[in-house]
Backbone bond lengths (Angstrom), bond angles and torsions (degrees), N, CA, C in turn:
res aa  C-N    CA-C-N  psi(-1)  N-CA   C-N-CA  omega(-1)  CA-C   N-CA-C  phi
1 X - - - 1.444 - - 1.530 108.78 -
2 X 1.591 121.32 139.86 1.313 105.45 -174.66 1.836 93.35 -88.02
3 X 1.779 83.47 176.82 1.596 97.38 -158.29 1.929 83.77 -94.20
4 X 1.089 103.07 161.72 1.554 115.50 -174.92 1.622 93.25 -107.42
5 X 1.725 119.76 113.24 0.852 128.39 148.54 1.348 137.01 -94.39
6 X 1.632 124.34 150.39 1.724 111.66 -138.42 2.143 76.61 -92.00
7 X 1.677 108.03 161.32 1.017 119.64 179.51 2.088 105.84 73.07
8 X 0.937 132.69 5.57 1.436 121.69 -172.51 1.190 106.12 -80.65
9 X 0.922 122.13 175.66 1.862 145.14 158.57 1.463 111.45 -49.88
10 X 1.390 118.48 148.04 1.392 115.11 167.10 1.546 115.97 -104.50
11 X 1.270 117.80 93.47 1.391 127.72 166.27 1.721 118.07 -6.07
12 X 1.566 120.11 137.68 1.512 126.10 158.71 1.273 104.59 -49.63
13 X 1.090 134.70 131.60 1.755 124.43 156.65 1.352 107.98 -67.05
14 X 1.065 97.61 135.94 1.776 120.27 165.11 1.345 113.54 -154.46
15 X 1.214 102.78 164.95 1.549 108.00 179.90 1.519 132.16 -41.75
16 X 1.185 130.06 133.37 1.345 109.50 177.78 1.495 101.67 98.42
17 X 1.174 145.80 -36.97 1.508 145.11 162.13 1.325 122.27 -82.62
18 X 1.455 101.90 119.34 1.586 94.11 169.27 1.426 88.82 -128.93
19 X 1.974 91.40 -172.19 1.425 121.38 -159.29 1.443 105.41 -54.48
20 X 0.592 111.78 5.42 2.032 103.94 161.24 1.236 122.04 -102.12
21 X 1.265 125.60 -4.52 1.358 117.84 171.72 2.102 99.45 -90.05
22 X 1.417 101.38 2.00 1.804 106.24 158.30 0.981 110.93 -61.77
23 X 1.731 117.67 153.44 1.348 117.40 139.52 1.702 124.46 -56.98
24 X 1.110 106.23 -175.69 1.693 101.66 -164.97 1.705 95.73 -69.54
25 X 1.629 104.84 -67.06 1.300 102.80 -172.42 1.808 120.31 -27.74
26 X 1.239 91.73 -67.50 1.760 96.71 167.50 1.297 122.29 -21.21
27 X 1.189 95.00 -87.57 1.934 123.03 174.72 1.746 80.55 -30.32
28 X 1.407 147.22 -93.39 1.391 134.24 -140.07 1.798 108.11 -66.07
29 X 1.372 120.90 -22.20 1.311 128.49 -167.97 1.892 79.72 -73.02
30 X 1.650 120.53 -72.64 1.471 126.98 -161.52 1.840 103.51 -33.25
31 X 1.546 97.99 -50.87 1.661 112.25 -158.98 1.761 94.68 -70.05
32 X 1.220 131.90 -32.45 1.510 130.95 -173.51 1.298 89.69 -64.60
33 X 1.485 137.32 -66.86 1.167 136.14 -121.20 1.861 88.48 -108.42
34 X 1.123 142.67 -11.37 1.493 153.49 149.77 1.809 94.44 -62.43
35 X 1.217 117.24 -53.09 1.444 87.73 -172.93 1.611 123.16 -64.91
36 X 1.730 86.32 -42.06 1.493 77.66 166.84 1.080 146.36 -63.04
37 X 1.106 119.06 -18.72 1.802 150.08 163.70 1.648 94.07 -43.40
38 X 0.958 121.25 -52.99 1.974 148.84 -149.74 1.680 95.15 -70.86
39 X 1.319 113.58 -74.07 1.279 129.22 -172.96 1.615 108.08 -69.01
40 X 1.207 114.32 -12.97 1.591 105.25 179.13 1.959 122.72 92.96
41 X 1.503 77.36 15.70 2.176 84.72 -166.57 1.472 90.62 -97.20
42 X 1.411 158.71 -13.58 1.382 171.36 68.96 1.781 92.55 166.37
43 X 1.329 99.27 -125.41 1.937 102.76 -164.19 1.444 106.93 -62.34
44 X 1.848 117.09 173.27 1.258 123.89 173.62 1.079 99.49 -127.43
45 X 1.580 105.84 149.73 1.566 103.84 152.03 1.651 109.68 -90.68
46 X 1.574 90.47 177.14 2.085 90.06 -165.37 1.141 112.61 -50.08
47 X 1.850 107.17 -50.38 1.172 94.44 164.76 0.985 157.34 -60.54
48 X 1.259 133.86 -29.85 1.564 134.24 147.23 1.225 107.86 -31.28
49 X 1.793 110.36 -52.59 1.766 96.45 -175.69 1.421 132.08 -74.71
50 X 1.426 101.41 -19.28 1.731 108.93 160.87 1.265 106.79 -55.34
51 X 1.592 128.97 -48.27 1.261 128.81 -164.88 1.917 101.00 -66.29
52 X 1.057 113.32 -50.24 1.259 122.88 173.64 1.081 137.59 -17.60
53 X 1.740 98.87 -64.02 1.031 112.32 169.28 1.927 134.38 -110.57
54 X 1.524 78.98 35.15 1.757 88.32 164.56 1.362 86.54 84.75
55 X 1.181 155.48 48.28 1.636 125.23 164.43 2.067 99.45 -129.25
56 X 1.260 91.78 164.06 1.829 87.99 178.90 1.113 112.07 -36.25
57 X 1.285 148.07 162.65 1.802 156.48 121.88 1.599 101.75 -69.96
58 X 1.921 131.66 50.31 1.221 138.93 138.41 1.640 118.96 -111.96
59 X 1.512 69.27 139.69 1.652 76.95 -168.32 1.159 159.99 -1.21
60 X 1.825 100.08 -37.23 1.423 149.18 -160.94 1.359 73.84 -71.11
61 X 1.679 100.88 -79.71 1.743 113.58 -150.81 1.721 92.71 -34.87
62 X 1.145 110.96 -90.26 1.962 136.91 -161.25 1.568 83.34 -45.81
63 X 0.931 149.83 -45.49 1.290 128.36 173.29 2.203 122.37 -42.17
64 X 1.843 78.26 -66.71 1.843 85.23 155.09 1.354 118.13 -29.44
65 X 1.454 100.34 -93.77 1.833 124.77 -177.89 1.641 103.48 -7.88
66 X 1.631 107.50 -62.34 1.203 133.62 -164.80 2.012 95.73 -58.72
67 X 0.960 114.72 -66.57 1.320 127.14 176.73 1.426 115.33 -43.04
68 X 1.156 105.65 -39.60 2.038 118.72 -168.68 1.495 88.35 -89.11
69 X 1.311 131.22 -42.99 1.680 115.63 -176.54 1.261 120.90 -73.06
70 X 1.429 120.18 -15.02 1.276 140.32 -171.50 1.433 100.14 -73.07
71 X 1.547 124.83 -50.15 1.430 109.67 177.81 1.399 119.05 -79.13
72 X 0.954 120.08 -29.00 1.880 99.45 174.85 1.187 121.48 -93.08
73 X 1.241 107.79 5.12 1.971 115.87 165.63 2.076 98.94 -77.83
74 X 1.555 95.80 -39.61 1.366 103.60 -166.89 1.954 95.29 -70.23
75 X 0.964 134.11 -15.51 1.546 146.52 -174.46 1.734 116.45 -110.44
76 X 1.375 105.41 10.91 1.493 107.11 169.69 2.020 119.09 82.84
77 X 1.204 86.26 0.10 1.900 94.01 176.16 1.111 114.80 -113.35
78 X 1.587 140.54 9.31 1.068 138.47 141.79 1.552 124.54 -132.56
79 X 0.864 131.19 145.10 1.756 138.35 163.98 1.035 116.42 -85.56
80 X 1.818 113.38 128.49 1.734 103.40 173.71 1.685 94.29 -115.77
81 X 1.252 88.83 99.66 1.625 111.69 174.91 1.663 102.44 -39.28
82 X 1.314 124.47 -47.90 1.596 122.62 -157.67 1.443 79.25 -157.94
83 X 0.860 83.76 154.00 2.127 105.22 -178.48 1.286 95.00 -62.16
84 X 1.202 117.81 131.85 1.509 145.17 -177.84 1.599 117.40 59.44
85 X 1.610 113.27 33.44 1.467 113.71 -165.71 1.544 91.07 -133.82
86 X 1.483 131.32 124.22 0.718 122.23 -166.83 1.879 101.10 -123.16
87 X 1.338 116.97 154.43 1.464 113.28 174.08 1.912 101.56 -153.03
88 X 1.467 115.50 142.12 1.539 100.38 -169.90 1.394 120.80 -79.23
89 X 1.359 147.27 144.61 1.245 140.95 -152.31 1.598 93.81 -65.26
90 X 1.632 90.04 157.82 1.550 104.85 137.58 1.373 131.32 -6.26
91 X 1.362 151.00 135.52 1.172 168.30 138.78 1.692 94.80 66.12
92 X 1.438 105.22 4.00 1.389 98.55 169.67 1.596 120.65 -66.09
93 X 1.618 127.05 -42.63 1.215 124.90 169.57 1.975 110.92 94.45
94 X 1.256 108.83 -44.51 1.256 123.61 -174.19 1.497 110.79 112.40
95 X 1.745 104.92 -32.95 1.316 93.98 -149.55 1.879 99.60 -131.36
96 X 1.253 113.79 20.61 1.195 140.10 143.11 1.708 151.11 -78.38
């Protein structure tokens, strides 16, 4: 398994990788948006996911959020259903 180094790249998904070969931030954005997947409440917007995951609801934060979901939607492990709404792909799971 590769080792998760802090600041790296976020990997293409493919088979055989899951959310631990993320950085941390990632890995908690994937696992928020898998739970919600879970319970049936489906995509977020940033903000919700800033709210989510404990960080301000200013700008700064949801600006981030927005930025950090952008690459693993852009790498096949998340969908941004509507600009700034994020939900995790297909057979992705969150936690796969």
């Amino acid at each position: 398994m590769a080792r998760v180094v802090p600041g790296s790249v976020v990997p293409v998904r493919r088979e055989g990788l899951d959310v631990t070969v993320l950085p941390p931030d990632y890995q908690r954005i994937m696992h928020v948006l898998a739970d919600r997947e879970r319970s049936g409440e489906g995509s977020a917007i940033c903000r919700q996911l800033a709210d989510l995951l404990g960080l301000g609801l200013v700008p700064a934060k949801i600006e981030g959020v927005r930025s950090k979901a952008k690459r693993p939607a852009a790498r096949g492990r998340l969908v941004e259903d509507t600009p700034g709404s994020f939900s995790v792909a297909v057979s992705q799971g969150g936690d796969s």
